[in-house]
Steps between C-alpha positions, in 0.01 A plus 500: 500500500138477583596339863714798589293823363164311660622446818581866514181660369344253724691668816448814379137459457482410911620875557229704647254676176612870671889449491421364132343835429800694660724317210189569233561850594898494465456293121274747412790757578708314296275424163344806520763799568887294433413243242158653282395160475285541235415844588484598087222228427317615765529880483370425078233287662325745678559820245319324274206345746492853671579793317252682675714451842779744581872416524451484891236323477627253267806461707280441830335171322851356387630563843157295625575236252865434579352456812244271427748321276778465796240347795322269232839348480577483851123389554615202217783382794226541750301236289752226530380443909187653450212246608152478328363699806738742447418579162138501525584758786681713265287473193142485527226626300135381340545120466141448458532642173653190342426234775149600415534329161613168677340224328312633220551431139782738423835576588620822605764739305656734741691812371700736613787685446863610622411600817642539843587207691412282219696204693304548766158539297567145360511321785258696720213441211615118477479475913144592491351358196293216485612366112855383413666804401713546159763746498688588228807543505875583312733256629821709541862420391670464811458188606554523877276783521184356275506195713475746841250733329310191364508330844355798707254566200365179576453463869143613511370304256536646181572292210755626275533490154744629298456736187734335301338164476130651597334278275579205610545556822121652557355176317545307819264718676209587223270213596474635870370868625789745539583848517773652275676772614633710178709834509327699254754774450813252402689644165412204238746299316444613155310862427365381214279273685327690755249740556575888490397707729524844626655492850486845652644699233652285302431162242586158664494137418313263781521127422180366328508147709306591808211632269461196275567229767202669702275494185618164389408326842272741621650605814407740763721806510575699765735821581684479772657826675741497810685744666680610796363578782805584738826350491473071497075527455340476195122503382361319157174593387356284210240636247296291281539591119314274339315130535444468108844638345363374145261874507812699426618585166862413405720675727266671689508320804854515542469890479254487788807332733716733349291818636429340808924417547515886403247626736683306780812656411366838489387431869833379625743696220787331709365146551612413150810304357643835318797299435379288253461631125121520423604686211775294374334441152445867270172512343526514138175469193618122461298454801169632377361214469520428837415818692225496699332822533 
C-alpha cells in the first residue's frame, strides 16, 4: 500500500504551492460549512479560552483556524519534495538562540506548543541548528502514513524518537549535546500524574516529564514561538527560560511555559490546534494535591 499512496502524495507534492492553496481553500469549504469537522470541539474550545470575545468574533478565529488547519496540511504534501533550502526559506527565525549554546556543558530543552505549521517548525529548527536535534514524537497507527510522515520529519536532520518507547530510545543520545524539542501543551496519559494548571479559564493537566527531565539533567530550556507570516512563511522566535531549571519550585516552571504557550495564543487566537481537547480531563478535589497555583 505504501508504494501506491507515496507515489501519489509524491506527485501531488510537485504541483505548484498556489494551486495547492486553491484546493486548501475548497477542503476548507468542505470541513468547515458541509461536514463540521470538528466544528463542536472547537466552538467549546474557544467559549471557554474567550468568553470575553463575541459570537462574531469567536466565529472569525474558527474560520482563521480551519484555515490554518487546511494549508498546514497541504503545506505537509508540500514537504514531501521540499528541499532543505526550501524549508529554511519558509521557516526562519532566531537560530542563534540555541546554536549559541553549541558546545557548552548542557543540552538544550526546547518547548513549545500546538502551533501553526508545527511540521514545518520541526524541520526548519532542525535545518538550522548546530546540535543533533530530538523530536518527539507519537508514532501513528496507520502504517503507510507514519512511515511518510516519519520520512519527511526526518529529512533535515532531526532525530526522531518516539513517545512510546522515549526512554530507551533517548538513552542513545544522553552522552552527547542535544536539543529536545517537547510539546508542552500535549493532554497527559494519566490525570492523576500531572501538574494542574489553570489554562485561560479553566483547570488543566500538563505532563510533569519535561519539568523533571530538565531538573534531573540540568538542561537549558527555551520557549519557542512560531507563527504565520503569510500563506507558506513562517517565523520562530526562541526565548530563553531558564539555564538553572533546579531554582524553580515543583511545578512552577512548567507554569511559566504554560503562560508563555497562553500568551502566544492570545496573540494569534487562530494559530492554535482548537481541535484537540485541552480540556478533555474535568477537574475534580482528587487533584488537589497536584494543582499548582
Amino acid at each position: 500500500m505504501y508504494y501506491i499512496i507515496y507515489p501519489i502524495l509524491k506527485l501531488l507534492s510537485l504541483i505548484p504551492l498556489p494551486i495547492l492553496y486553491l484546493l486548501s481553500d475548497f477542503v476548507y469549504f468542505l470541513i468547515y460549512h458541509v461536514f463540521g469537522y470538528r466544528k463542536k470541539v472547537v466552538l467549546n474550545n474557544l467559549q471557554t479560552a474567550f468568553p470575553e470575545k463575541s459570537d462574531i468574533e469567536r466565529e472569525k478565529i474558527m474560520k482563521d483556524f480551519y484555515h490554518n488547519l487546511c494549508d498546514t496540511f497541504i503545506e505537509i504534501i508540500k514537504l514531501i519534495s521540499w528541499n532543505k533550502n526550501e524549508i529554511v526559506k519558509r521557516m526562519h527565525g532566531n537560530a542563534e538562540m540555541f546554536n549559541q549554546l553549541y558546545g557548552k556543558d548542557q543540552n538544550i530543552q526546547l518547548i513549545t506548543g500546538h502551533f501553526f505549521n508545527w511540521e514545518l517548525a520541526n524541520v526548519g529548527m532542525a535545518a538550522v541548528c548546530k546540535l543533533p536535534f530530538l523530536g518527539v514524537y507519537m508514532p501513528l497507527s496507520n502504517k503507510v502514513m507514519n512511515r511518510i510522515f516519519y520520512n519527511f520529519r526526518k529529512k533535515t536532520g532531526t532525530i526522531l524518537i518516539a513517545a512510546t518507547d522515549f526512554k530507551n530510545d533517548v538513552s542513545d543520545y544522553l552522552n552527547e549535546q542535544y536539543a529536545l524539542i517537547l510539546i508542552g501543551d500535549q493532554n497527559p496519559g494519566n490525570p492523576e500524574k500531572a501538574y494542574w494548571l489553570n489554562f485561560f479559564n479553566k483547570p488543566a493537566p500538563f505532563v510533569i516529564g519535561p519539568e523533571r527531565g530538565a531538573k534531573q539533567k540540568n538542561t537549558v530550556v527555551l520557549y519557542a514561538d512560531f507563527y504565520k507570516l503569510k500563506r507558506g512563511y513562517y517565523e520562530f522566535n526562541i526565548e530563553l527560560i531558564t539555564t538553572n531549571p533546579a531554582e524553580f519550585k515543583e511545578g512552577e516552571l512548567t507554569q511559566l511555559i504554560v503562560k508563555k504557550i497562553e500568551h502566544s495564543i492570545r496573540q494569534r487566537p487562530a494559530n492554535y490546534l482548537w481541535s484537540h481537547r485541552r480540556w478533555k480531563y474535568e477537574w475534580n478535589e482528587s487533584y488537589r494535591k497536584l494543582r499548582i497555583d
